[in-house]
Backbone bond lengths (Angstrom), bond angles and torsions (degrees), N, CA, C in turn:
res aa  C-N    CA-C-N  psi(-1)  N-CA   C-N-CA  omega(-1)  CA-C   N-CA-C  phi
1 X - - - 1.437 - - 1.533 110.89 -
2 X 1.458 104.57 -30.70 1.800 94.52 -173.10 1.755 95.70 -76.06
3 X 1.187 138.03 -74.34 1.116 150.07 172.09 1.652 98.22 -11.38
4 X 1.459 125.12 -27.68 1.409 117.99 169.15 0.921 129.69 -80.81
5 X 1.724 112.91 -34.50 2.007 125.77 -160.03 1.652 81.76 -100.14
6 X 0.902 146.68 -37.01 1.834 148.91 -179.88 1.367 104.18 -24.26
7 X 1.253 114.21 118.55 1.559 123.50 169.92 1.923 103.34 -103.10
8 X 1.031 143.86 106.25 1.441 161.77 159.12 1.784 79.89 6.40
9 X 1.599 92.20 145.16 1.577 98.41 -176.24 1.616 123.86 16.93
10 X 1.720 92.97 60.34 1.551 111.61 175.35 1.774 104.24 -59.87
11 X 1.713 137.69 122.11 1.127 109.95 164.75 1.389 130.11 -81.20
12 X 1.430 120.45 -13.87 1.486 134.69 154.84 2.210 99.24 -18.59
13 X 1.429 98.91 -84.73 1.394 114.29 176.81 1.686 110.46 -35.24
14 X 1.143 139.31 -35.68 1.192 132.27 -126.83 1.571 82.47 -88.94
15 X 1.173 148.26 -36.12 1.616 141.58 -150.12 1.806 91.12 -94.71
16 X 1.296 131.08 -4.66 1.722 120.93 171.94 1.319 113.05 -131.67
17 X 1.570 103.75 29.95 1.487 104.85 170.91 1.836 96.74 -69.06
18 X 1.419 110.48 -63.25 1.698 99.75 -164.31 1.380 122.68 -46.07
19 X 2.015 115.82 -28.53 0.918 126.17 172.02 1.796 114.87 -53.92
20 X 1.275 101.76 -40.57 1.821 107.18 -177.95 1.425 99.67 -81.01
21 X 1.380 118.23 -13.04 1.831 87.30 177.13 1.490 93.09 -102.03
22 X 1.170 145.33 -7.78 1.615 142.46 155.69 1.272 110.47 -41.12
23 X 1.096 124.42 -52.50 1.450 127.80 -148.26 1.632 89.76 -109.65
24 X 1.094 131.01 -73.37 1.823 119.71 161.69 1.468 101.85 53.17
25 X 1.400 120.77 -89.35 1.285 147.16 -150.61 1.516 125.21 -72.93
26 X 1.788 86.15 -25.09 1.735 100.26 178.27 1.382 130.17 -93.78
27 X 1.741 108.20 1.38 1.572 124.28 -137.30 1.865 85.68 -111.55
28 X 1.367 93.32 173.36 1.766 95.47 165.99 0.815 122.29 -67.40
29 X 1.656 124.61 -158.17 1.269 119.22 169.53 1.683 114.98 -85.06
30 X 2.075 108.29 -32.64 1.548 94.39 169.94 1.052 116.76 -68.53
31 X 1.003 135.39 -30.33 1.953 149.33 -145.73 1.667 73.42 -70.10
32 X 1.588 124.22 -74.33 1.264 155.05 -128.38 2.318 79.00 -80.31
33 X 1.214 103.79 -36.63 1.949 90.94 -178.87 1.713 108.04 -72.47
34 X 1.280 90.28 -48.74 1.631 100.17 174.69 1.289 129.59 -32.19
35 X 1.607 108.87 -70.91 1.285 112.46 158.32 1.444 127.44 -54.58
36 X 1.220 113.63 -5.95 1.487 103.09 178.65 1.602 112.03 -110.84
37 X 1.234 107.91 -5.41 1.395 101.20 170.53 1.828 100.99 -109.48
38 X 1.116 117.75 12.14 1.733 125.01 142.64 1.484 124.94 -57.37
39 X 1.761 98.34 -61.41 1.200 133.50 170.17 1.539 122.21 -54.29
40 X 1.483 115.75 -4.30 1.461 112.34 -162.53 1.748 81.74 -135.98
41 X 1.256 127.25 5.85 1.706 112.35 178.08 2.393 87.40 -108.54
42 X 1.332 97.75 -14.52 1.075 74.83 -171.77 1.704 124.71 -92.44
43 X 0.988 142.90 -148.78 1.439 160.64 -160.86 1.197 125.50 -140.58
44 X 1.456 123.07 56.54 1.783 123.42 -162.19 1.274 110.58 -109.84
45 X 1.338 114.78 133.59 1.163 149.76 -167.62 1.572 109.43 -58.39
46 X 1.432 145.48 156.07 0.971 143.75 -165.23 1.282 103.70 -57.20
47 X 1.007 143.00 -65.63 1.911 129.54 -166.23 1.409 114.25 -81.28
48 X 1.530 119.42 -3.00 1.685 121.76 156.25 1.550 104.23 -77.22
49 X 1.315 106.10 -44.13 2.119 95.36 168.89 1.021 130.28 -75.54
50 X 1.502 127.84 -11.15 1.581 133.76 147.55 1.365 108.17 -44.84
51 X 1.499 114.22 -79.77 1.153 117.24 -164.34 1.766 110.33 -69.30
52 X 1.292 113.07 -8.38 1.753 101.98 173.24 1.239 97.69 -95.22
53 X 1.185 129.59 -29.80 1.496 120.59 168.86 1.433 118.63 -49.49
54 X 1.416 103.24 -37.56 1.691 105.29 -173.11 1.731 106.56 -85.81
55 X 1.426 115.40 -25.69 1.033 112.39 163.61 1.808 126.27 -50.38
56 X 1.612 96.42 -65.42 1.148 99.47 -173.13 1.549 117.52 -76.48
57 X 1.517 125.28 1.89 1.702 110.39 158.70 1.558 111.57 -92.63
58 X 1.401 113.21 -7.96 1.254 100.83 177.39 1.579 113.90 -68.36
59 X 1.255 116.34 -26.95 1.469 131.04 -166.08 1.677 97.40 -102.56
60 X 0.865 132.30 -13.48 1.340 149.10 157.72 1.573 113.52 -68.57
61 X 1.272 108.05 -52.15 1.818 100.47 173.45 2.102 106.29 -98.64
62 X 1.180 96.28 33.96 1.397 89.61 -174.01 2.251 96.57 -108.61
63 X 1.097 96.56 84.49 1.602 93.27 -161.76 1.557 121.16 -71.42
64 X 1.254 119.92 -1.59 1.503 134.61 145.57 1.065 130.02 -73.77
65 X 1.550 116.37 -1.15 1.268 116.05 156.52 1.605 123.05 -68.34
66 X 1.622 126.20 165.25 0.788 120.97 -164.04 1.889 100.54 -93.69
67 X 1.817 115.87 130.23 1.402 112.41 -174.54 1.338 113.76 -52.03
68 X 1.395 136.84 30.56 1.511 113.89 163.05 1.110 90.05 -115.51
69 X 1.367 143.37 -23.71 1.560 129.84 -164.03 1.917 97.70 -78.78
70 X 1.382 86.63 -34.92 1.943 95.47 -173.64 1.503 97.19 -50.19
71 X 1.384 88.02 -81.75 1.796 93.18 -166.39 1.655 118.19 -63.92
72 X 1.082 122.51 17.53 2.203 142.38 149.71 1.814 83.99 -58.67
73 X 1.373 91.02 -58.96 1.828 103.04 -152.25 1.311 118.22 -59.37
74 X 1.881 100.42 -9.85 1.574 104.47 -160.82 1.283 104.07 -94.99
75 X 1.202 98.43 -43.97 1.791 120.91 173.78 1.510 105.68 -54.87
76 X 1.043 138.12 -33.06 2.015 135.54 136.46 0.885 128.24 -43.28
77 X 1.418 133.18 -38.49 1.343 133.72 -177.50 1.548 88.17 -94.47
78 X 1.455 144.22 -49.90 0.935 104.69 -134.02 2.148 94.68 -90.35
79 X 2.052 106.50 1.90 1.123 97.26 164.74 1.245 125.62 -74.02
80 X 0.925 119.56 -55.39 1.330 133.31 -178.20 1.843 115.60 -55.68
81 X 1.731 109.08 -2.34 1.224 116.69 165.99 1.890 105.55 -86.29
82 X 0.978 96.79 -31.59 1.752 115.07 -174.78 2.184 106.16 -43.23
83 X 1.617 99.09 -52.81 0.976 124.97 -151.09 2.122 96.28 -84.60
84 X 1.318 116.30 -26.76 1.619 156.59 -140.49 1.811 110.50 -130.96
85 X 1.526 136.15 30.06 0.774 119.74 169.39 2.090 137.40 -11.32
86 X 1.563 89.64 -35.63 1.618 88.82 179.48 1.336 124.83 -105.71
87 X 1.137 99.93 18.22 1.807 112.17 148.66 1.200 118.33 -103.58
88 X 1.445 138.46 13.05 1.173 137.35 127.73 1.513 138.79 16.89
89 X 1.188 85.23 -107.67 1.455 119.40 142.02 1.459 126.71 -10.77
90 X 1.337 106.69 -55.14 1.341 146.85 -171.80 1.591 96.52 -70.61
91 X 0.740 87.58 -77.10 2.099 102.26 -170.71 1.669 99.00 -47.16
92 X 1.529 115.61 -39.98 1.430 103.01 172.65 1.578 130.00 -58.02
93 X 1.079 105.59 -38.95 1.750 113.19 159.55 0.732 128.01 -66.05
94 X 1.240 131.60 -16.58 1.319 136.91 -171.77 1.972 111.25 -89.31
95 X 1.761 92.74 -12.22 1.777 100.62 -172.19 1.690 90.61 -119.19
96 X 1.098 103.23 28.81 2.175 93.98 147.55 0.942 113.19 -60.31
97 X 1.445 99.25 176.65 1.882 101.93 162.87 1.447 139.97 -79.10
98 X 1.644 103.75 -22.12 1.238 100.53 146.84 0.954 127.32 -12.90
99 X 1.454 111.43 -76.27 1.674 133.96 -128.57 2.095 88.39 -101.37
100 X 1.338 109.22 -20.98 1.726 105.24 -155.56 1.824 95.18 -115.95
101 X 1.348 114.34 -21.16 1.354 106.70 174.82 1.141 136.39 -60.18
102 X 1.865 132.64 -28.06 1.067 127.17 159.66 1.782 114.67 -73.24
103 X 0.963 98.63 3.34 1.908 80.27 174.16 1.508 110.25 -97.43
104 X 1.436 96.88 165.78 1.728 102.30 -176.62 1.039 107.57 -70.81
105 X 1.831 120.55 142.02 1.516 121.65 167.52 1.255 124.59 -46.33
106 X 1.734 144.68 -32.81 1.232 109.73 163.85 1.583 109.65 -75.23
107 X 1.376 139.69 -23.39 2.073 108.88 177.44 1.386 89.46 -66.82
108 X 1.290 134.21 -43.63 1.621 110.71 -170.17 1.388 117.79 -50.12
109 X 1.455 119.34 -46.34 1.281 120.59 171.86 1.604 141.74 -56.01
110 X 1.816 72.64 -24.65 1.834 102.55 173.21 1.943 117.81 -64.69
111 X 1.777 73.43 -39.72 1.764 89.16 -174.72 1.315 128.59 -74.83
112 X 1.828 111.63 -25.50 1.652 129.35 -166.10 1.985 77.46 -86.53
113 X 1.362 139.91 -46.97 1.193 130.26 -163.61 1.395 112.45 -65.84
114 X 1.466 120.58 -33.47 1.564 119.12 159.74 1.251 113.64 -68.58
115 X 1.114 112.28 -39.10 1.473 102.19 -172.02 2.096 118.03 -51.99
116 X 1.794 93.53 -34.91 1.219 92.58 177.45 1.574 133.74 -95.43
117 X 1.466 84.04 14.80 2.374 101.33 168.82 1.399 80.88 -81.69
């Protein structure tokens, strides 16, 4: 429900962002989409995008996860690449096949189309 009423850099949210990237790691996989598409309307400051960065590739190289929580995770990395020219680079390795073969062909298709904005 919050992820619904959320207006983009909600300030309500802004005092349990650190709390959601704390906990990040411990949650399911929806709990774990939720927060990240919280995490991707908001506006975080350099050491909230460290640690959501580190959040969201961990769940990003976790390939038994289920592809909607992945690609939540991608749409993080690939913001927080936006902001980060030299993770670039970075984000391209990260969309081998390794990393893109267990998901279903349309998020894969979803994912090669971000990749090329």
């Amino acid at each position: 429900m919050l992820g619904h009423i959320q207006k983009p850099d909600d300030i309500r949210l802004f005092p349990y962002l650190d709390r959601f990237l704390e906990i990040m790691n411990q949650c399911s996989d929806g709990h774990q989409r939720q927060l990240l598409i919280i995490l991707n309307k908001m506006r975080l400051n350099e050491d909230q995008q460290g640690l959501a960065f580190d959040c969201a590739l961990t769940i990003w190289e976790a390939i038994g996860k289920i592809p909607s929580v992945r690609i939540s995770a991608f749409d993080v990395l690939l913001r927080i690449a936006e902001s980060h020219p030299e993770l670039r680079n970075e984000i391209e390795h990260w969309a081998q096949p390794m990393y893109t073969d267990s998901l279903s062909p349309g998020i894969r298709n979803s994912l090669f189309r971000r990749l090329k904005k």
